[in-house]
C-alpha positions in Angstrom: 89.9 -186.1 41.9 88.7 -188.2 38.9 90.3 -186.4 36.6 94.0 -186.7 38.7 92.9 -190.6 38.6 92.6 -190.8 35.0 95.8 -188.7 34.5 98.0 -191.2 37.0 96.4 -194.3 34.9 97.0 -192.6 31.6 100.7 -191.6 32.5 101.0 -195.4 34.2 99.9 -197.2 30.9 102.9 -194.6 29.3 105.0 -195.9 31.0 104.1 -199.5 30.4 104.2 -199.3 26.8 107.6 -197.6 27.1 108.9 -201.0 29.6 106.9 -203.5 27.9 108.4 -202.7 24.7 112.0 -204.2 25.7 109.7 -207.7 26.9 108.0 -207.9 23.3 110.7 -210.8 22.1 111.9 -213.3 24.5 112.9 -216.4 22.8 113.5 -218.3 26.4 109.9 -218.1 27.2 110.0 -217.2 30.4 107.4 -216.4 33.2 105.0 -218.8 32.5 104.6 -222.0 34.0 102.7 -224.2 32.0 99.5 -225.9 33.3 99.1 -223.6 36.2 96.1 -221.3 36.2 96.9 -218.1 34.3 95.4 -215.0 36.6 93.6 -211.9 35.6 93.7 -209.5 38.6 92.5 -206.3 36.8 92.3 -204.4 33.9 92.1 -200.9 32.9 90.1 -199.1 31.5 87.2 -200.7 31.9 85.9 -199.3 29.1 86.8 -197.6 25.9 86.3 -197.9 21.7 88.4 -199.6 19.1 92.0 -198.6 19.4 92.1 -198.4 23.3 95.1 -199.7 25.1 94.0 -202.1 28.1 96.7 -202.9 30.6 95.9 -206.2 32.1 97.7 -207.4 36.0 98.2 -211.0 36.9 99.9 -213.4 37.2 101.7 -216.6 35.0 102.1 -214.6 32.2 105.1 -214.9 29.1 107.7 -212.6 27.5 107.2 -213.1 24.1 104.6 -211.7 22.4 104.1 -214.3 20.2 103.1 -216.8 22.5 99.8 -215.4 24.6 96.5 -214.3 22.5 93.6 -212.0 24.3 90.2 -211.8 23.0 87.0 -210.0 23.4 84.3 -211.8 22.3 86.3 -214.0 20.1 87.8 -211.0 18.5 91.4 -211.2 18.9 93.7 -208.0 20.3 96.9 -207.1 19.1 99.4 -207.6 22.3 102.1 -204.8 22.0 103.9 -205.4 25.4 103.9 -208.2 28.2 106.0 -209.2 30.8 105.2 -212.4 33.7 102.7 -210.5 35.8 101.2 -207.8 32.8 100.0 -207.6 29.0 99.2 -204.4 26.9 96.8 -205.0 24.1 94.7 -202.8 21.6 90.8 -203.4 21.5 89.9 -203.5 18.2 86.9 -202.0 16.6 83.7 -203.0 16.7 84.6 -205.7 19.5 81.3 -205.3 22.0 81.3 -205.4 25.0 82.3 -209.0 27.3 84.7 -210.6 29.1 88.6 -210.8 28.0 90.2 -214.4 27.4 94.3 -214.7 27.9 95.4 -218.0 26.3 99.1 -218.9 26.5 99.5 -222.6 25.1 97.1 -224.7 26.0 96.2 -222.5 29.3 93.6 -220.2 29.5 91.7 -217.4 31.7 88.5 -215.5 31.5 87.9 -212.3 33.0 85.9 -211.9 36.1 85.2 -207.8 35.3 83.3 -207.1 31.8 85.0 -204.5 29.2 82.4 -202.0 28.4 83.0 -201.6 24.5 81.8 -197.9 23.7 80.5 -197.5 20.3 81.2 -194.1 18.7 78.3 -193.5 16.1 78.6 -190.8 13.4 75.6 -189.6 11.9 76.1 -187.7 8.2 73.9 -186.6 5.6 74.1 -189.2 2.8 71.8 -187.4 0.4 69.2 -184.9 -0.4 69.2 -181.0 -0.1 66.7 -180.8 2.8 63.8 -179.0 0.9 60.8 -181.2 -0.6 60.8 -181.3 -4.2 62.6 -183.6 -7.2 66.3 -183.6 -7.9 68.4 -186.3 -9.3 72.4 -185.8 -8.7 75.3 -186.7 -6.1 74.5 -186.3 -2.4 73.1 -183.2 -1.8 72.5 -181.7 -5.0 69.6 -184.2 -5.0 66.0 -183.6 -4.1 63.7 -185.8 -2.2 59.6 -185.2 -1.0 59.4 -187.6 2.2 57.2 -184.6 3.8 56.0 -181.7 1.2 52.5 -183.4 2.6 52.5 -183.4 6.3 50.6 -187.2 6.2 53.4 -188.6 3.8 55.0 -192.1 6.0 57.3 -193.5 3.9 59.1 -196.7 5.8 60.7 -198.0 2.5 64.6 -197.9 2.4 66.7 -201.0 1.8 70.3 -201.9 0.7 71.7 -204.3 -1.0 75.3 -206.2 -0.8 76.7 -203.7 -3.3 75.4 -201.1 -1.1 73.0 -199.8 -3.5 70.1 -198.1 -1.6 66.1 -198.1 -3.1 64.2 -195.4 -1.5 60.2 -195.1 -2.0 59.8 -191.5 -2.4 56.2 -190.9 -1.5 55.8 -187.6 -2.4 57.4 -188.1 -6.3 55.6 -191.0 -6.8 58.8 -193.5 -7.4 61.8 -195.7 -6.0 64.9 -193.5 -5.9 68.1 -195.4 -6.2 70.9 -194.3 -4.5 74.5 -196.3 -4.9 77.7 -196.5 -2.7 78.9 -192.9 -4.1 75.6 -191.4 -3.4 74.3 -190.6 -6.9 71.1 -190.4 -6.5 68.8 -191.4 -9.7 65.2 -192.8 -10.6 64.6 -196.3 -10.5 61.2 -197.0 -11.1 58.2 -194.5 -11.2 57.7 -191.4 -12.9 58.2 -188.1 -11.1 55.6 -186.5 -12.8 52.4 -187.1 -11.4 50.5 -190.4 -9.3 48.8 -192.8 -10.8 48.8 -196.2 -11.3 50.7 -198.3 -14.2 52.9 -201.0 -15.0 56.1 -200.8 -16.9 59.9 -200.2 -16.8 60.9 -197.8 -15.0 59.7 -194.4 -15.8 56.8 -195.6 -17.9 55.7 -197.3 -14.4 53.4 -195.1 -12.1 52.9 -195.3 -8.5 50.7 -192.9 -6.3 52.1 -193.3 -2.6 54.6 -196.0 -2.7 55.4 -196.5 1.0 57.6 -199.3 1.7 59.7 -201.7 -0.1 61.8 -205.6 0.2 64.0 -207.3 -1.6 63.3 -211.2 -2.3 66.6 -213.7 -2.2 66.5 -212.9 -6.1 66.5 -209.4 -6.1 63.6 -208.3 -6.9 61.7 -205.4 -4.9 58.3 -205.7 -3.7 56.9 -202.2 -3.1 53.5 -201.2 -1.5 51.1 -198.6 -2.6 48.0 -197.8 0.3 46.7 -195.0 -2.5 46.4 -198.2 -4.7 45.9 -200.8 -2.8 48.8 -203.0 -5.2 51.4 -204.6 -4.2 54.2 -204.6 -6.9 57.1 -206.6 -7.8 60.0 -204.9 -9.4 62.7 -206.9 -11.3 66.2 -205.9 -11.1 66.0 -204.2 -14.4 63.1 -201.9 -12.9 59.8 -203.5 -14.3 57.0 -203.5 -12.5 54.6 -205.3 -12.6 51.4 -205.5 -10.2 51.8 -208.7 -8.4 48.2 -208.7 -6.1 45.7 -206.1 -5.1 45.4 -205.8 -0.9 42.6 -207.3 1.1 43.1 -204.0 3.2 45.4 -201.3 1.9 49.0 -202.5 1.8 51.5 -200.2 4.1 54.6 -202.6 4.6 55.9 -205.4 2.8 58.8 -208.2 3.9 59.7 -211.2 2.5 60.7 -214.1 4.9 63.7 -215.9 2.8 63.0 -219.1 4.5 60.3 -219.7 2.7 60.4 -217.0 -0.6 56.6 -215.9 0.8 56.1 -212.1 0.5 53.9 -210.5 3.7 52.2 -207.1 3.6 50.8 -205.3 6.6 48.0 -202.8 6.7 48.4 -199.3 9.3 44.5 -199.8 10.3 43.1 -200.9 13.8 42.7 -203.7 13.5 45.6 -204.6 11.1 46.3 -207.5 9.6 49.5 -209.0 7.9 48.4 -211.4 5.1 50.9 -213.5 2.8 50.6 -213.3 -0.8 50.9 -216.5 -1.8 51.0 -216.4 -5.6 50.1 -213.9 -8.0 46.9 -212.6 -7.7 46.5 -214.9 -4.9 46.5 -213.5 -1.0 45.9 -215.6 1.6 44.4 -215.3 4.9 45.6 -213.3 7.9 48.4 -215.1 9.4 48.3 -212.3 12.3 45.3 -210.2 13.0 43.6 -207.5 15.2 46.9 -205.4 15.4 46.7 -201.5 16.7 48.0 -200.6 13.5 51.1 -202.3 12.7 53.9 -200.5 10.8 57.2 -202.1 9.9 57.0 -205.8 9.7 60.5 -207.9 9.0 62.0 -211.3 9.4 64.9 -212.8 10.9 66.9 -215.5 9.8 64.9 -218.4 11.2 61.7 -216.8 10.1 60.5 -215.0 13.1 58.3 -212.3 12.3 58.7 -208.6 14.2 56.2 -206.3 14.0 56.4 -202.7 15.3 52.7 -202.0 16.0 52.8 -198.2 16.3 49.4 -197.8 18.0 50.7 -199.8 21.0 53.7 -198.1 20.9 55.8 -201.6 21.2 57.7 -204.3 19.3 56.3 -207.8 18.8 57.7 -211.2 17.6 55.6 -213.6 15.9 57.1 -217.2 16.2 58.1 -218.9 12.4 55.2 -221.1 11.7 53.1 -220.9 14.6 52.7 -217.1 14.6 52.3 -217.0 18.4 53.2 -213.6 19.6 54.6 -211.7 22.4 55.9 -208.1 23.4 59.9 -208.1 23.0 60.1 -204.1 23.9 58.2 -201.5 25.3 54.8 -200.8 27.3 51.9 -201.5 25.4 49.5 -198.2 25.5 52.4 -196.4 27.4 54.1 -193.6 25.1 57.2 -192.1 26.0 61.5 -192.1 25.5 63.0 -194.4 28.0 65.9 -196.8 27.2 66.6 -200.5 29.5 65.3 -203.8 29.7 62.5 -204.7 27.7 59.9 -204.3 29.6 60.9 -200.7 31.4 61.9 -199.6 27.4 59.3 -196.8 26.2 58.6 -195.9 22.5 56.4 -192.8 21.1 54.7 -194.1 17.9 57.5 -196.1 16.4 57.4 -196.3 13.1 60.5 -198.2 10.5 62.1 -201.6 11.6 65.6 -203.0 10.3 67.3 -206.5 11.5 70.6 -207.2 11.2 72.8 -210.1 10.6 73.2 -210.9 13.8 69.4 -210.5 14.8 69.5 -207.0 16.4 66.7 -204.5 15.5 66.9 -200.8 14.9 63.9 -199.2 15.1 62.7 -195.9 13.5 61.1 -193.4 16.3 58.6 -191.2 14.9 55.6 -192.4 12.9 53.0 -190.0 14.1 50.5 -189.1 10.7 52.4 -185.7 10.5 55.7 -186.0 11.6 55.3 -184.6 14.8 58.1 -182.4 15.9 56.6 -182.4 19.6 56.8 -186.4 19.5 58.9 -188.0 22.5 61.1 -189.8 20.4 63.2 -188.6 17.7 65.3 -191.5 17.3 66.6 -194.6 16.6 66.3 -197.4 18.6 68.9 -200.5 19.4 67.0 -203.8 20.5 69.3 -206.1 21.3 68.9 -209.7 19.8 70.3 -212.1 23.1 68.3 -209.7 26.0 66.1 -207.2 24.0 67.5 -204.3 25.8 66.8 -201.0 24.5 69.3 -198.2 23.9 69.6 -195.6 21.6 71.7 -195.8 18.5 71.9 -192.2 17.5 69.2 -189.1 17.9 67.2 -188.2 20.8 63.6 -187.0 22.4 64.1 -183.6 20.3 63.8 -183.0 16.6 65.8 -181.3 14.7 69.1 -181.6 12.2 72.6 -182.4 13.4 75.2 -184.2 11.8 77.0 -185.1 14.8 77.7 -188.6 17.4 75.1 -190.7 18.8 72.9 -188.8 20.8 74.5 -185.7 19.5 72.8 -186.0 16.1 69.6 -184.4 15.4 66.4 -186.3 13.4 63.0 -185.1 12.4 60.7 -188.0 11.9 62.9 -191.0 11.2 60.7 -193.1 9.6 62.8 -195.6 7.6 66.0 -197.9 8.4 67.7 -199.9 6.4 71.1 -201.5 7.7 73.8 -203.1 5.4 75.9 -206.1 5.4 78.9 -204.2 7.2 76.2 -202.8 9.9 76.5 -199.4 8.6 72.8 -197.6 8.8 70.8 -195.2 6.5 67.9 -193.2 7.5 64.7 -191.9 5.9 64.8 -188.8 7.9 61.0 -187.1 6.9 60.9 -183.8 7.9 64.7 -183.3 6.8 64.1 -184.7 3.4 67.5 -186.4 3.5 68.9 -189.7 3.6 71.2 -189.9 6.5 74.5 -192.2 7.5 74.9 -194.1 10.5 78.8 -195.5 10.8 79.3 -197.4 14.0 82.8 -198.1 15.3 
């Protein structure tokens, strides 16, 4: 029956485009009567991706398809048909879901139903071979070691606005760099062996380099818990040991309100201290944590904190520091999506924010990449309600290039998302850098 349902509404919408097209020019203007209310009856579907046709029914519309604008969340939609009682128009990508506006002159109405927007999600291997070891090259002639050693839990990937990605590479001792064509090459470290040393960029060692931030200036701060340092790196790939940890250093962020870089330590309790100046640290600004993992900022300089012992999200008020839970069920494990405070993680791990303030969270940070682990994902929190959804992967491990839930993981510890929302995965046990694009 649904499926007849769908056919008569497919074949209806046909036909519309076919009659609407002879009502796309009207120079008279006709069918609307200015300053009374313009009426959106329906619309259909009520759901759907970029590109899908939405035939609206109401009433006080225009002939000419110059003269009436839709929009979906300010976004506007191209009208390819209308008549005085219905408008076809194309959703366009990346739209969201909301509420459609029809504006004709200085008249307006807003939808009482909400358009669902679908997001279609396509996870890719970006780069790496799949087998631990060292490689530099394109894609996946290159060679990464995220997991040669069970314990490795690298969280460092980040990109830059020429979509350059810096990946700490645990297991060879360095920060990969890998740029928009995904040639993959060694940034700073050497390959050959841990240890500890400053220096441009090979002559610099590192022994477990786990996570890594860029400052508004470019620079890289990078983490080391084997040696307790955390490191700047100019642009030119010199580092240069910038303070030594009051507890070993797993994450780093740098809130670009203020220019302050924070690190975060993966003990219970775990603290997340600033480092002031070099050489200088100063004291806790949070403290007690069940280990913490990825720590970022927004924006406004709100701190979010993935504590992975607790198996939640928490934000940390600019200034103040006062915190509360945004997501998940604190000492309650599990791989259940909703509102905040139904949401379930299993030992997340990585944390990304995006322009817009939504986080993306890494699923499995379990010391050795458990393939058993409820949650093989990653995570959408969404900024306005903090709902929880997933944004590609699922409960099992495994690899899959494929959509959304489709798409297989192993331990996605790392996430970095760029300036056109486009993601990029540390995927552990895979050895690979992976490609989220959302449309």
């Amino acid at each position: 029956m649904t499926k007849n349902i769908n056919q008569y509404i497919l074949f209806g919408c046909l036909c519309m485009i076919a009659c609407l097209a002879g009502c796309k020019k009207d120079s008279s203007g006709t069918g609307h009567d200015a300053g009374t209310p313009i009426v959106v009856n329906t619309f259909l579907p009520v759901q759907g991706g970029g590109g899908t046709e939405v035939l609206f029914s109401g009433s006080n519309y225009i002939n000419d398809t110059n003269q009436i604008t839709v929009t979906l969340n300010g976004k506007p939609l191209k009208v390819v048909g209308v008549n005085g009682s219905q408008i076809m128009a194309v959703v366009p990508k990346k739209a969201g879901s909301g509420h459609f506006v029809v504006k004709i002159g200085a008249d307006s109405a807003v939808s009482t139903g909400i358009f669902n927007y679908v997001y279609t999600r396509t996870v890719s291997t970006f780069a790496g071979s799949g087998k631990a070891g060292f490689a530099n090259g394109m894609g996946t002639d290159a060679m990464f070691d995220f997991g040669g050693q069970s314990w490795y839990r690298s969280m460092g990937i980040i990109v830059d606005d020429n979509l350059n990605l810096y990946v700490a590479d645990p297991g060879n001792h360095c920060i990969r760099k890998i740029d928009s064509n995904a040639n993959v090459t060694t940034f700073c470290g050497s390959p050959s062996g841990a240890g500890y040393a400053d220096g441009k960029g090979t002559a610099a060692k590192f022994s477990l380099p786990y996570d890594v931030a860029f400052d508004a200036q470019g620079n890289i701060w990078c983490v080391d818990p084997a040696n307790w340092d955390i490191r700047k790196i100019a642009p030119d790939g010199t580092a240069t040991t910038w303070a030594w940890g009051s507890q070993s250093p797993w994450s780093v962020s740098v809130d670009k309100t203020t220019g302050i870089v924070y690190y975060g330590s993966n003990s219970s309790p775990g603290n997340i201290y600033p480092v002031t100046a070099q050489w200088t640290t100063g004291s806790a600004i949070v403290s007690g944590l069940n280990y913490p993992a990825g720590i970022r900022f927004d924006k406004s300089g709100n701190l979010f904190v993935v504590l992975n012992g607790d198996h939640v999200i928490k934000k940390y008020t600019a200034g103040a520091w006062a915190g509360s839970t945004i997501a998940g069920q604190t000492g309650v494990p599990g791989y259940v999506n909703g509102a905040a405070a139904v949401a379930k993680f299993d030992h997340p791990w990585g944390l990304a924010i995006d322009t817009a303030g939504n986080l993306y969270v890494a699923g499995n940070g379990t010391y050795d990449g458990n393939t058993g682990n409820s949650d093989q994902a990653i995570r959408y929190i969404e900024a306005a309600s903090f709902n929880v959804s997933t944004f590609a992967g699922s409960g099992s491990a495994g690899y899959a290039d494929a959509v959304g839930e489709a798409a297989a993981f192993s331990a996605p510890t790392g996430i970095a998302v760029d300036k056109n929302g486009t993601l990029y995965v540390l995927d552990k046990n895979n050895n690979r850098i992976r490609k989220i694009i959302s449309e």
